[in-house]
N, CA, C and O atoms as a GROMACS GRO file, in nm:
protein
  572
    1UNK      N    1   0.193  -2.655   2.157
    1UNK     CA    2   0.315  -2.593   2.108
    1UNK      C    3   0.297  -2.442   2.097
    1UNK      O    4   0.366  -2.349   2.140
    2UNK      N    5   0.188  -2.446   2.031
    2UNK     CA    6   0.151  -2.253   2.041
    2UNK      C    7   0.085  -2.229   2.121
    2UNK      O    8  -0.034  -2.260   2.126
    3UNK      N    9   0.164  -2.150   2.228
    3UNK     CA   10   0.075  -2.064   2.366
    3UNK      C   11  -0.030  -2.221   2.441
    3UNK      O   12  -0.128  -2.210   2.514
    4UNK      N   13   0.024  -2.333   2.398
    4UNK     CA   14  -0.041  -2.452   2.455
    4UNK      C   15  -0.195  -2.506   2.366
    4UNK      O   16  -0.270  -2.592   2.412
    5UNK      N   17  -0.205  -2.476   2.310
    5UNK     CA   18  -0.338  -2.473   2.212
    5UNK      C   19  -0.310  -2.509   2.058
    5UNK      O   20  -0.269  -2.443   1.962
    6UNK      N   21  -0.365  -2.701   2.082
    6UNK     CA   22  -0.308  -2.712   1.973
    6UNK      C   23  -0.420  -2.658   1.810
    6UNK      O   24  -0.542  -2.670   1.805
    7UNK      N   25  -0.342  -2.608   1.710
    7UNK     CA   26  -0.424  -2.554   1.609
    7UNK      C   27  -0.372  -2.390   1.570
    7UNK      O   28  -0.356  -2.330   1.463
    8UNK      N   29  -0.357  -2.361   1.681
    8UNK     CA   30  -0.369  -2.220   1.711
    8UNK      C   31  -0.307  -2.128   1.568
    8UNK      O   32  -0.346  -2.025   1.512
    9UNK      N   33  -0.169  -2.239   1.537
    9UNK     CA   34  -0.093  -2.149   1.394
    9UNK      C   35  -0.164  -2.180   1.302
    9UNK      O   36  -0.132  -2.088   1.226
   10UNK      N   37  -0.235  -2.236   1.248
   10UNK     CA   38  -0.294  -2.251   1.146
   10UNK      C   39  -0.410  -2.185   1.170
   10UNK      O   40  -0.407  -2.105   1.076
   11UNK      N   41  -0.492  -2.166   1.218
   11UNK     CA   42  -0.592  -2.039   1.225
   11UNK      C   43  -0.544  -1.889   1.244
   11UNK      O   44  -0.598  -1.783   1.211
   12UNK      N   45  -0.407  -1.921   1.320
   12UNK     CA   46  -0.325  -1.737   1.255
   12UNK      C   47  -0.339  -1.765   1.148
   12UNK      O   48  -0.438  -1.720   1.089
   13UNK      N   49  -0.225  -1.868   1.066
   13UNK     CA   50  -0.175  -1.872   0.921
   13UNK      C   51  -0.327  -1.838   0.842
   13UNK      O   52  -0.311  -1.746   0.762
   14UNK      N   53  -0.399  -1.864   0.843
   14UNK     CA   54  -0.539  -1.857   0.767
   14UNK      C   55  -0.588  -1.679   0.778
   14UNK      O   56  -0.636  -1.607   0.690
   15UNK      N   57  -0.563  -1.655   0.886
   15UNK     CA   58  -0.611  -1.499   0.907
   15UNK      C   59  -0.541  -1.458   0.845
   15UNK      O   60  -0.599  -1.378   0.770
   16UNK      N   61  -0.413  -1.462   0.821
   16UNK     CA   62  -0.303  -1.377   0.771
   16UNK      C   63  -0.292  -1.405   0.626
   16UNK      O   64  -0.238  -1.314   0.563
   17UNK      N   65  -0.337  -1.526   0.545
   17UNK     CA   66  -0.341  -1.529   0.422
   17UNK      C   67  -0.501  -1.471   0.341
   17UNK      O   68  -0.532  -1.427   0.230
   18UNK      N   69  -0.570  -1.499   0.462
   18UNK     CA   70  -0.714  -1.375   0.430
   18UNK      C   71  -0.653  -1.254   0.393
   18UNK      O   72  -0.634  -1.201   0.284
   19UNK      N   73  -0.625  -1.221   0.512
   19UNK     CA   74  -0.569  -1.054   0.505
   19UNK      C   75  -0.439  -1.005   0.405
   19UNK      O   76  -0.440  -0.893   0.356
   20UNK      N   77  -0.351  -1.082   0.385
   20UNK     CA   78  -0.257  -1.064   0.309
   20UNK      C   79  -0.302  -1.078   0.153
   20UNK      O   80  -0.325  -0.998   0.062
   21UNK      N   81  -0.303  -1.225   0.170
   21UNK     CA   82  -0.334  -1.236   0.002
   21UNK      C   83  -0.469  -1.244  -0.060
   21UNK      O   84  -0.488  -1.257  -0.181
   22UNK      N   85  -0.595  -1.231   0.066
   22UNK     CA   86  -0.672  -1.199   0.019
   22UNK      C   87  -0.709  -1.042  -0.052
   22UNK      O   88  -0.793  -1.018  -0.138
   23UNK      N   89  -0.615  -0.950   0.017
   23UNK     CA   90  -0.613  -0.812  -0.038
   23UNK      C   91  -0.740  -0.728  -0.096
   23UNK      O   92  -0.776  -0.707  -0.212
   24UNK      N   93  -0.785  -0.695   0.007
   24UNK     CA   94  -0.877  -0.596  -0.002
   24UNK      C   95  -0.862  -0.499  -0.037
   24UNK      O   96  -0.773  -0.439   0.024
   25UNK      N   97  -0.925  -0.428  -0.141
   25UNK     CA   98  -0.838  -0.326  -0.209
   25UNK      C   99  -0.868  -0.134  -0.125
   25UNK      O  100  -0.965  -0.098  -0.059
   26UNK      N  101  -0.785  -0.078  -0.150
   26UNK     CA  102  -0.769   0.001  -0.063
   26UNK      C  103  -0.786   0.131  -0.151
   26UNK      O  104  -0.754   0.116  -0.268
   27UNK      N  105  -0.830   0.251  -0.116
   27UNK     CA  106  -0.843   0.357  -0.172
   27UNK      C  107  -0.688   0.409  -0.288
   27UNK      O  108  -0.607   0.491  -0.245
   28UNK      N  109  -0.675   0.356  -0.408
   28UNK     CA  110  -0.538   0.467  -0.398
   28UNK      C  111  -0.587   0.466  -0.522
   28UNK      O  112  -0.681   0.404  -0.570
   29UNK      N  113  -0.484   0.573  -0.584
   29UNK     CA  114  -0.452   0.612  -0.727
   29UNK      C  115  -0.310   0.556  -0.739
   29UNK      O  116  -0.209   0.604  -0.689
   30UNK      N  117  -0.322   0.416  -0.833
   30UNK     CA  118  -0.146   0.396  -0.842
   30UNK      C  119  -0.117   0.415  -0.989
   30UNK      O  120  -0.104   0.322  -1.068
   31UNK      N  121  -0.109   0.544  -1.018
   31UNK     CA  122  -0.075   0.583  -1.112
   31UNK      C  123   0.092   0.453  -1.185
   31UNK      O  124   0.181   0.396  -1.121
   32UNK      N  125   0.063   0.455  -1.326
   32UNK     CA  126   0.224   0.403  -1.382
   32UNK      C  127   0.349   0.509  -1.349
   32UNK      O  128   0.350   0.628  -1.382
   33UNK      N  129   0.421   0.460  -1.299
   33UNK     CA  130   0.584   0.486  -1.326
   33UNK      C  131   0.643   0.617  -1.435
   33UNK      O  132   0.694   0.729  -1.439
   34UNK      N  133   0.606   0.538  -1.491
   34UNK     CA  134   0.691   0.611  -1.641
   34UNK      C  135   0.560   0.659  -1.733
   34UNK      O  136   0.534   0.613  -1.844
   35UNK      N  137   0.496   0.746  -1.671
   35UNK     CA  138   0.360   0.856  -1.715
   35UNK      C  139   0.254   0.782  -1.780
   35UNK      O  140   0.155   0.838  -1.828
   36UNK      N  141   0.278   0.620  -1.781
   36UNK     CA  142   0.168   0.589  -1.854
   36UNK      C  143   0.074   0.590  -1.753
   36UNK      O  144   0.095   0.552  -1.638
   37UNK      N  145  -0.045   0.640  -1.801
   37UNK     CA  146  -0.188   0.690  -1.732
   37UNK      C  147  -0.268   0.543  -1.716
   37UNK      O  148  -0.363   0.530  -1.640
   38UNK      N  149  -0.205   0.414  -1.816
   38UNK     CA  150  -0.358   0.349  -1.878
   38UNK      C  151  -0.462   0.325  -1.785
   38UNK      O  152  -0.470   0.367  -1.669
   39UNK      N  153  -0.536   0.259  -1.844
   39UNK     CA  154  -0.687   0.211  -1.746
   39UNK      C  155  -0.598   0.061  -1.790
   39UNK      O  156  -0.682  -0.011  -1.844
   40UNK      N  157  -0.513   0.016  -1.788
   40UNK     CA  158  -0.482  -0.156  -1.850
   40UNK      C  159  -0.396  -0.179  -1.727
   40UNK      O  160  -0.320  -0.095  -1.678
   41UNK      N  161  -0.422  -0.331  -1.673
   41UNK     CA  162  -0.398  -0.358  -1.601
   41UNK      C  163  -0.237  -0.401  -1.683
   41UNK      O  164  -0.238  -0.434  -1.802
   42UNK      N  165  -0.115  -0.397  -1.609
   42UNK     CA  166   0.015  -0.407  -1.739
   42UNK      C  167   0.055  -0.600  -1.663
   42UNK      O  168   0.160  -0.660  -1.682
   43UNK      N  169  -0.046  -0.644  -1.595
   43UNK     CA  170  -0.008  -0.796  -1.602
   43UNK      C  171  -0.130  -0.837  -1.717
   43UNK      O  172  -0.099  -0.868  -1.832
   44UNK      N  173  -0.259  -0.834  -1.675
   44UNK     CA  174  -0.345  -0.872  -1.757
   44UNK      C  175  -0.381  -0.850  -1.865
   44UNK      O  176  -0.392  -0.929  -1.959
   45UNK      N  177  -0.410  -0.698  -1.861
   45UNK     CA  178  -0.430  -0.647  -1.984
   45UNK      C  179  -0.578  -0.576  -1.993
   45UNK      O  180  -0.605  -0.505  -2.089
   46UNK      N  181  -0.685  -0.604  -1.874
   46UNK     CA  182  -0.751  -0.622  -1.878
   46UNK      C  183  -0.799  -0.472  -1.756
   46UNK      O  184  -0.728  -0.428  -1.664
   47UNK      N  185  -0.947  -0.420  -1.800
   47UNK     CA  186  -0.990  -0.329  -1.747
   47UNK      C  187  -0.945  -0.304  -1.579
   47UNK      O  188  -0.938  -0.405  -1.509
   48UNK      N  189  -0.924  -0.204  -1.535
   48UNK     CA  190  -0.952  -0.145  -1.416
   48UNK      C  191  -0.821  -0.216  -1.361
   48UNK      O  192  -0.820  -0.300  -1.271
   49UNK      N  193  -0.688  -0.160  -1.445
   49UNK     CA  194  -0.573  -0.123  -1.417
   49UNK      C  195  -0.565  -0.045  -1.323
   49UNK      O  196  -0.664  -0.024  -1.253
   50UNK      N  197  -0.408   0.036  -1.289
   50UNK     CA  198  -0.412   0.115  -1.224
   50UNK      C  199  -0.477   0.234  -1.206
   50UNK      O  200  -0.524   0.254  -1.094
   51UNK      N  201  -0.490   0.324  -1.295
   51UNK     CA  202  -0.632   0.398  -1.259
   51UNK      C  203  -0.759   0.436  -1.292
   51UNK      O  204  -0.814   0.546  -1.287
   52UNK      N  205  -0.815   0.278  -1.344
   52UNK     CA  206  -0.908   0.291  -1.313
   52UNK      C  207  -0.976   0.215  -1.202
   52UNK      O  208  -1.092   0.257  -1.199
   53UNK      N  209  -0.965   0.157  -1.143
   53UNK     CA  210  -1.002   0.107  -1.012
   53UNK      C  211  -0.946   0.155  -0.885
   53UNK      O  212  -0.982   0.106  -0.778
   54UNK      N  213  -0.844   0.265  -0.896
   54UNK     CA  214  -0.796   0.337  -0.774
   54UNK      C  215  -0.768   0.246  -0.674
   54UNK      O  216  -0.797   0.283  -0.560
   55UNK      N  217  -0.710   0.112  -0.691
   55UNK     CA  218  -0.669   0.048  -0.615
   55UNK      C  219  -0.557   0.020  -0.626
   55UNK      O  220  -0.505   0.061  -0.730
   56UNK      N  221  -0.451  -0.075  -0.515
   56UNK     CA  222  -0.340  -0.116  -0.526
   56UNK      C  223  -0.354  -0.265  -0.582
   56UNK      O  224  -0.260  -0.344  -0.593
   57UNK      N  225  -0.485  -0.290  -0.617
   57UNK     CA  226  -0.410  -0.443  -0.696
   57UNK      C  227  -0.527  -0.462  -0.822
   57UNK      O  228  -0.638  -0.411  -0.807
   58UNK      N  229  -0.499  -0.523  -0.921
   58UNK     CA  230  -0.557  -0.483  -1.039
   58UNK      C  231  -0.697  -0.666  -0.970
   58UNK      O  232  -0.671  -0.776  -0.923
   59UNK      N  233  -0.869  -0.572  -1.019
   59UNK     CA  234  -0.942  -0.646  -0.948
   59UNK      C  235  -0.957  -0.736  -1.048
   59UNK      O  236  -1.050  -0.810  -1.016
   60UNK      N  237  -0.911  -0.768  -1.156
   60UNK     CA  238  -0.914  -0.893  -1.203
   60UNK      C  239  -0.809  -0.997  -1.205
   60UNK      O  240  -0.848  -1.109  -1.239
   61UNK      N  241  -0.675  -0.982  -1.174
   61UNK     CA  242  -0.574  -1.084  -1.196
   61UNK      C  243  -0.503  -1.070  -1.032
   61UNK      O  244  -0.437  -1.169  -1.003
   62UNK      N  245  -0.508  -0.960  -0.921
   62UNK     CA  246  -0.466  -0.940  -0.821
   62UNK      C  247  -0.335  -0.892  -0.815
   62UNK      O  248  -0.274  -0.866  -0.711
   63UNK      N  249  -0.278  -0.878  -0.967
   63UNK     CA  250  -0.156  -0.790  -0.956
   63UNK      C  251  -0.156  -0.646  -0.872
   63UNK      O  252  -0.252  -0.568  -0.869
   64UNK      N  253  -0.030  -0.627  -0.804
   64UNK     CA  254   0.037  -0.508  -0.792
   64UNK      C  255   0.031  -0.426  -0.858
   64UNK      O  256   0.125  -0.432  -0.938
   65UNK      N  257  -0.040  -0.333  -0.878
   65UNK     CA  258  -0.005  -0.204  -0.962
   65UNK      C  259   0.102  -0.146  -0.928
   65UNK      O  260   0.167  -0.193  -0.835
   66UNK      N  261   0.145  -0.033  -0.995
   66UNK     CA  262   0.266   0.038  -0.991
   66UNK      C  263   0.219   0.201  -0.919
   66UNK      O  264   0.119   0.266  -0.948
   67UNK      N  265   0.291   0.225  -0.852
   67UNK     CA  266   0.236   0.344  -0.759
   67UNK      C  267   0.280   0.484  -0.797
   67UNK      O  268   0.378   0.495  -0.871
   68UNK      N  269   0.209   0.606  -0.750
   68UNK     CA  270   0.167   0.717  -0.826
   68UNK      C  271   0.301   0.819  -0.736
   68UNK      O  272   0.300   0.874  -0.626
   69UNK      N  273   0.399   0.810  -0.836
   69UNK     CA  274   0.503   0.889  -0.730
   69UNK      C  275   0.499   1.030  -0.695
   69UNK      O  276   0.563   1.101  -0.617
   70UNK      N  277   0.395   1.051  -0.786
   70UNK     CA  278   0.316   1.248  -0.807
   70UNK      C  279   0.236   1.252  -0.694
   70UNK      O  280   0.183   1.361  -0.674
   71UNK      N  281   0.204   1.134  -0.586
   71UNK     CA  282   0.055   1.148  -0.488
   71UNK      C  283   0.122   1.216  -0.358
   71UNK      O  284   0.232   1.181  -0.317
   72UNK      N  285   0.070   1.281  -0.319
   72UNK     CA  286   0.121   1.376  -0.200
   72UNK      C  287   0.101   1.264  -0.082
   72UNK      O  288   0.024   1.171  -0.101
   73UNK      N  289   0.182   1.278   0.057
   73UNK     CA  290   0.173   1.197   0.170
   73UNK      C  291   0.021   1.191   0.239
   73UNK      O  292  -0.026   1.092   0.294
   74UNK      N  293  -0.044   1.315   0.225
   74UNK     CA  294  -0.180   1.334   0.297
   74UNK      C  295  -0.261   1.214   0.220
   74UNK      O  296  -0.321   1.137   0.295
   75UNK      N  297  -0.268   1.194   0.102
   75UNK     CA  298  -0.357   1.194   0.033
   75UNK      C  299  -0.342   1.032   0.030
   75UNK      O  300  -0.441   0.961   0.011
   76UNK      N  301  -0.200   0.974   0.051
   76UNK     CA  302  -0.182   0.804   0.021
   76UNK      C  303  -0.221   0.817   0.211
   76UNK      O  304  -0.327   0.761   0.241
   77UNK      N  305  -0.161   0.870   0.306
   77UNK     CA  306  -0.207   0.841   0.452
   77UNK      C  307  -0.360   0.851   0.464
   77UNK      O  308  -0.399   0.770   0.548
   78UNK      N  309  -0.454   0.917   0.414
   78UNK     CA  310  -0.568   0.928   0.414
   78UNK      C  311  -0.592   1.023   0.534
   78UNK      O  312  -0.687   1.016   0.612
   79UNK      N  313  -0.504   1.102   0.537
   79UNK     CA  314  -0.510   1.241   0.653
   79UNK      C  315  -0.553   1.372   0.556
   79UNK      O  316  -0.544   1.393   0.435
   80UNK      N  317  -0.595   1.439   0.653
   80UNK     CA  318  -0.693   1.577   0.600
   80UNK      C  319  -0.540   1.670   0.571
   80UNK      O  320  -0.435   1.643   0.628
   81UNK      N  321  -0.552   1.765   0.486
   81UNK     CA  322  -0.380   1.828   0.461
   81UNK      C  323  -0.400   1.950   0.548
   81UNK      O  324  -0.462   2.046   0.503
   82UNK      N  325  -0.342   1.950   0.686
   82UNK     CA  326  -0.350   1.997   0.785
   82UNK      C  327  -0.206   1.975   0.869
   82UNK      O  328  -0.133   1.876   0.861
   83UNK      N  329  -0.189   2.076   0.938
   83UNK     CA  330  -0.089   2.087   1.051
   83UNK      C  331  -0.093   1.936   1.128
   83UNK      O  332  -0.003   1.852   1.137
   84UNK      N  333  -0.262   1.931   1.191
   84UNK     CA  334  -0.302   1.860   1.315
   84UNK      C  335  -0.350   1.749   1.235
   84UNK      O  336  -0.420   1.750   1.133
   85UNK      N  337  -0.292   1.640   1.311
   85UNK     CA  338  -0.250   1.465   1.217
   85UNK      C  339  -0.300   1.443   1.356
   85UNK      O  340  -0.275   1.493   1.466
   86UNK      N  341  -0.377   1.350   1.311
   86UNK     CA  342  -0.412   1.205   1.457
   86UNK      C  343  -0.340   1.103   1.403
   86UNK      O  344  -0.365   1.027   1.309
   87UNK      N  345  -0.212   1.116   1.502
   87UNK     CA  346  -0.089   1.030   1.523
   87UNK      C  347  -0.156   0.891   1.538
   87UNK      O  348  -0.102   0.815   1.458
   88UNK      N  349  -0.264   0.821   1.618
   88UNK     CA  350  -0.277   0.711   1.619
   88UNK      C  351  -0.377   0.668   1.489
   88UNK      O  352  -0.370   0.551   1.453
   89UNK      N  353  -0.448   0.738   1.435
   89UNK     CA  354  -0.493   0.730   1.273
   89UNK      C  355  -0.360   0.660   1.154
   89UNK      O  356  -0.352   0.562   1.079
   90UNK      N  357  -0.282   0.762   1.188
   90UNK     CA  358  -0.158   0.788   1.103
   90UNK      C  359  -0.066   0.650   1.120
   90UNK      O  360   0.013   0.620   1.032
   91UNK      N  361  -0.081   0.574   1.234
   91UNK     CA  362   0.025   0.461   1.248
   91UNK      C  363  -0.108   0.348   1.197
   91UNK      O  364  -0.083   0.286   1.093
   92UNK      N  365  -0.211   0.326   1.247
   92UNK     CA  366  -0.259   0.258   1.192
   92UNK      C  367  -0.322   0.221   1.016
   92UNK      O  368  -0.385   0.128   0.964
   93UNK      N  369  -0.277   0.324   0.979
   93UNK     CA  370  -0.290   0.348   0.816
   93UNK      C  371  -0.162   0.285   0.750
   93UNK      O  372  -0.157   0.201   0.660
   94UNK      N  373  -0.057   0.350   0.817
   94UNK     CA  374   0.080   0.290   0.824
   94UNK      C  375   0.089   0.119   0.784
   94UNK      O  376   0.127   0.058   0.684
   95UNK      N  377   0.031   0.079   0.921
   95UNK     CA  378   0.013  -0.056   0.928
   95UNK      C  379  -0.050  -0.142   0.853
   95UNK      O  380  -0.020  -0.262   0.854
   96UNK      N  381  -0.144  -0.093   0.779
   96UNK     CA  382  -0.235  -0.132   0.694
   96UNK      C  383  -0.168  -0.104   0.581
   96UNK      O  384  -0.134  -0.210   0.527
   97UNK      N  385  -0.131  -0.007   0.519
   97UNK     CA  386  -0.027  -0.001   0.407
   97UNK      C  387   0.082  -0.137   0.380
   97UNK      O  388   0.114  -0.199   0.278
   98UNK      N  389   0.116  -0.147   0.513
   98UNK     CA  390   0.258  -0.223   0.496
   98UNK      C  391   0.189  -0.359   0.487
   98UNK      O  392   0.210  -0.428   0.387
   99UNK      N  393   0.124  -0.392   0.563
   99UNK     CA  394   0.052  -0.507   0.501
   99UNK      C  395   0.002  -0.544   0.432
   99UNK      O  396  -0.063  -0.648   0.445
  100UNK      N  397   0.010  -0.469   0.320
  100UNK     CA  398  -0.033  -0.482   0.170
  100UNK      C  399   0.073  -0.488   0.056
  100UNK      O  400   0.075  -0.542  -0.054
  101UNK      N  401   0.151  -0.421   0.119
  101UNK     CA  402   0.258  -0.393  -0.006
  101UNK      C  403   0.436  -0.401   0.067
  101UNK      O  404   0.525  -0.326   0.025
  102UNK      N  405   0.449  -0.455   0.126
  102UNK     CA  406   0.569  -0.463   0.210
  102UNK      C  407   0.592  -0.563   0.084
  102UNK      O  408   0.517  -0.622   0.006
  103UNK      N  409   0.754  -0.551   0.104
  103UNK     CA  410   0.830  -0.669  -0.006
  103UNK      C  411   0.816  -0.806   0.058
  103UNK      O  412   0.779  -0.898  -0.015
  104UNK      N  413   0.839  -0.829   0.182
  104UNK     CA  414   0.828  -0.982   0.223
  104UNK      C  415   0.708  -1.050   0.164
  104UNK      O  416   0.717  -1.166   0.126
  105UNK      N  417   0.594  -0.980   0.154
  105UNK     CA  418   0.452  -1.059   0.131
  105UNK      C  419   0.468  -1.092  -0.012
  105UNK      O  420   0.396  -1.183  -0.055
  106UNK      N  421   0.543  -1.039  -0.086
  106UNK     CA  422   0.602  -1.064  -0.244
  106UNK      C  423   0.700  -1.155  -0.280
  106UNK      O  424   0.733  -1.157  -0.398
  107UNK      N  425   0.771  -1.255  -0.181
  107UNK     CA  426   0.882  -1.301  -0.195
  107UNK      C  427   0.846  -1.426  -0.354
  107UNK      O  428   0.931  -1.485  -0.420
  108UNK      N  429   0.766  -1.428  -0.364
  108UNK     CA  430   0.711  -1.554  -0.448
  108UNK      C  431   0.634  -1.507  -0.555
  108UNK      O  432   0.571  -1.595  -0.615
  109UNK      N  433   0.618  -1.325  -0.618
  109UNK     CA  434   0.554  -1.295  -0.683
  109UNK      C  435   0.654  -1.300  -0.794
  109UNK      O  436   0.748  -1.378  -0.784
  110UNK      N  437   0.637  -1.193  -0.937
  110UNK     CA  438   0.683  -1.160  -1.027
  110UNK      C  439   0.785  -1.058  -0.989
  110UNK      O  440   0.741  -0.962  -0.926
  111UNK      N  441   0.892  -1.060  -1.011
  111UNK     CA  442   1.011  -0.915  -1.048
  111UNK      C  443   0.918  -0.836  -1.022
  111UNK      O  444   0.888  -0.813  -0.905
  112UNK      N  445   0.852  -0.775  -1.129
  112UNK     CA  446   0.747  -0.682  -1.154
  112UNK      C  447   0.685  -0.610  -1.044
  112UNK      O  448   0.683  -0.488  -1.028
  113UNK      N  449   0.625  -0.715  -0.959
  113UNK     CA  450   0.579  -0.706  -0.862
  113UNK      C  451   0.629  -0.684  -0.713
  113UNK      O  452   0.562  -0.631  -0.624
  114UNK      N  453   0.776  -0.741  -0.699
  114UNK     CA  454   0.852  -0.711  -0.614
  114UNK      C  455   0.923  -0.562  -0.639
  114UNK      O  456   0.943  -0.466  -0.564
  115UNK      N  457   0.947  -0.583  -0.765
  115UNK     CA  458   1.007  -0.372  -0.740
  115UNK      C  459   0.871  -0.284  -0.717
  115UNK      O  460   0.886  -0.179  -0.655
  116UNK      N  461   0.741  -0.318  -0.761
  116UNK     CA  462   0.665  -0.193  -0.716
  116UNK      C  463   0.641  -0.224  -0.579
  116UNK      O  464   0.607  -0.126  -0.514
  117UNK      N  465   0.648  -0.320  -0.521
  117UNK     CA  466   0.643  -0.323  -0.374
  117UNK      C  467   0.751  -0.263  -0.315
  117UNK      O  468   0.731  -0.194  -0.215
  118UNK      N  469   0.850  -0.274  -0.354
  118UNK     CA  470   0.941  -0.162  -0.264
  118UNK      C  471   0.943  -0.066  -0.313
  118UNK      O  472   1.027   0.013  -0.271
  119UNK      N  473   0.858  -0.021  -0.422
  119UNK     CA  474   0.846   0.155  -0.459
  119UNK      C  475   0.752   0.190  -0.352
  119UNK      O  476   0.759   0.295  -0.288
  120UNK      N  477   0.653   0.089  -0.335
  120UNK     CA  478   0.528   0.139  -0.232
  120UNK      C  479   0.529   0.146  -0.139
  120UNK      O  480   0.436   0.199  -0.078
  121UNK      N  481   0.640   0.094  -0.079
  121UNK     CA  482   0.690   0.070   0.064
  121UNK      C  483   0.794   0.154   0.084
  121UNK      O  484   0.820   0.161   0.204
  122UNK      N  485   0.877   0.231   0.006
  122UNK     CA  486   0.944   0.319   0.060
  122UNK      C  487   0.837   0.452   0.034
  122UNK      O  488   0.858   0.541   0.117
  123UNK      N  489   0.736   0.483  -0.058
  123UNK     CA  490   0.647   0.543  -0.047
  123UNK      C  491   0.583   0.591   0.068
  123UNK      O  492   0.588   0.705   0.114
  124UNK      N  493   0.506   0.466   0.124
  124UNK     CA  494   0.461   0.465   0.275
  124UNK      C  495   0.565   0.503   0.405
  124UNK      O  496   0.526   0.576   0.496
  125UNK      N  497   0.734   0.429   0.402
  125UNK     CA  498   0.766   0.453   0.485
  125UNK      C  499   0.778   0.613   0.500
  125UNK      O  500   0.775   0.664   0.612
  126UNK      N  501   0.797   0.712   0.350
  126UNK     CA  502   0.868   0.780   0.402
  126UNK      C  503   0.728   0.901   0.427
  126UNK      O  504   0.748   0.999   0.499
  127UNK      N  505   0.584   0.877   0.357
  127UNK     CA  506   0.493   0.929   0.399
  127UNK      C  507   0.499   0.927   0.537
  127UNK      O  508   0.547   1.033   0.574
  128UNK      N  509   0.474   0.863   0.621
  128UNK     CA  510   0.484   0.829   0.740
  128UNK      C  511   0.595   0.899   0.841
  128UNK      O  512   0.576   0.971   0.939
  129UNK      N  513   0.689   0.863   0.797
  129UNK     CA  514   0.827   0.949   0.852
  129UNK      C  515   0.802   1.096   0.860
  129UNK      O  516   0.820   1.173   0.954
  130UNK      N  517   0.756   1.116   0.746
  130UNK     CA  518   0.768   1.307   0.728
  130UNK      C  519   0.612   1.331   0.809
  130UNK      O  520   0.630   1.425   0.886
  131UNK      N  521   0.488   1.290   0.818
  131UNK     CA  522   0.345   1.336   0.849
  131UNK      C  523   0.385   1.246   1.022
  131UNK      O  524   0.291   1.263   1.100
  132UNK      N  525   0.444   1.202   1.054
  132UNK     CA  526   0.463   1.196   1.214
  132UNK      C  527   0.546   1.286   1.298
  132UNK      O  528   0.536   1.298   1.420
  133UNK      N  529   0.630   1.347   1.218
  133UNK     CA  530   0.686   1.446   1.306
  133UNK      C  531   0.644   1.552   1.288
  133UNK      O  532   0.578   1.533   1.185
  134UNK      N  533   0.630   1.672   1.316
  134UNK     CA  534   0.572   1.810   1.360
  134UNK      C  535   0.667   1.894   1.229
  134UNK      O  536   0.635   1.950   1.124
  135UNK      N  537   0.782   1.872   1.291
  135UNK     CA  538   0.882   1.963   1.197
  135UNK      C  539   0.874   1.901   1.065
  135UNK      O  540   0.881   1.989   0.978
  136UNK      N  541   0.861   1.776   1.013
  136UNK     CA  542   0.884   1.765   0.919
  136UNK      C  543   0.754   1.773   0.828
  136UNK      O  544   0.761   1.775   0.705
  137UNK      N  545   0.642   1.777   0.893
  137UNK     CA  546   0.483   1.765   0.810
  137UNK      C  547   0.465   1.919   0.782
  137UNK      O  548   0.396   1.977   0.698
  138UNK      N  549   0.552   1.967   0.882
  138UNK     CA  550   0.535   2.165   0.852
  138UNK      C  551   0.580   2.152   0.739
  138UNK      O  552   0.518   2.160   0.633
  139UNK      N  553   0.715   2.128   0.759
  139UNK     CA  554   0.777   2.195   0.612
  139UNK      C  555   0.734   2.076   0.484
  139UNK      O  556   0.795   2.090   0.378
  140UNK      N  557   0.664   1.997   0.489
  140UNK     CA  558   0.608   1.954   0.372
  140UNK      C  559   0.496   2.013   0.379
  140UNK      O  560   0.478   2.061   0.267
  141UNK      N  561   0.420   2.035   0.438
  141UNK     CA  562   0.321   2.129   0.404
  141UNK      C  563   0.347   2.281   0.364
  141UNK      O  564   0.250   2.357   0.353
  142UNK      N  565   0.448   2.317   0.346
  142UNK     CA  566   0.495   2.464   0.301
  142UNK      C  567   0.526   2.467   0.175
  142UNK      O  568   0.492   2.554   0.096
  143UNK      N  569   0.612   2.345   0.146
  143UNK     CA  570   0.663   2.294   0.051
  143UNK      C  571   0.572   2.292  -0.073
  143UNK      O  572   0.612   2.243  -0.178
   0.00000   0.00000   0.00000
């Protein structure tokens, strides 16, 4: 049925719930929303919240943190703050973003968790948008 090979979706489905919900945590600062700084994770309660583990998911309960709307585009893309962007760096960071925090992969989480996913995801999209075009990474970099 798949590509003639029977099995085949269920060893995607398995890669993709590695990679998805296994969630490897990724460099960030996801600062709270509404200025709270804590080190408390705000599902658990429990150490190495949002910043202190500089990750997007809290490493003891796997919640969503809430993302740092103060973080500049260079700095969530993991690009040097420069004119000259390696465009194929830049989409594949992209990609990796969205597969972490896109709203679909949330359809079954908490409220909670579905609005900071689309804070983080319009985050990313629009990092992305502005550091791929020329004109627009200028004038955020002027900015």
């Amino acid at each position: 049925m798949w590509g003639g090979r029977t099995g085949a979706f269920p060893r995607v489905w398995r890669l993709w719930l590695t990679g998805v919900l296994g969630r490897r945590p990724l460099s960030y600062n996801a600062a709270s929303i509404a200025g709270n700084n804590s080190s408390q994770c705000w599902n658990c309660g429990g150490p190495g919240g949002p910043t202190a583990g500089n990750t997007f998911f809290c490493p003891q309960c796997q919640a969503l943190q809430p993302p740092d709307l103060t973080r500049d585009h260079f700095s969530l893309m993991d690009c040097n703050r420069s004119f000259r962007v390696d465009t194929a760096k830049l989409q594949r960071r992209y990609q990796q973003l969205q597969r972490l925090v896109h709203p679909d992969f949330f359809s079954q989480r908490s409220q909670t968790e579905k609005d900071f996913s689309e804070k983080h995801s319009t985050l990313v999209n629009d990092a992305y948008k502005t550091l791929l075009a020329p004109l627009s990474r200028g004038l955020y970099l002027v900015s």
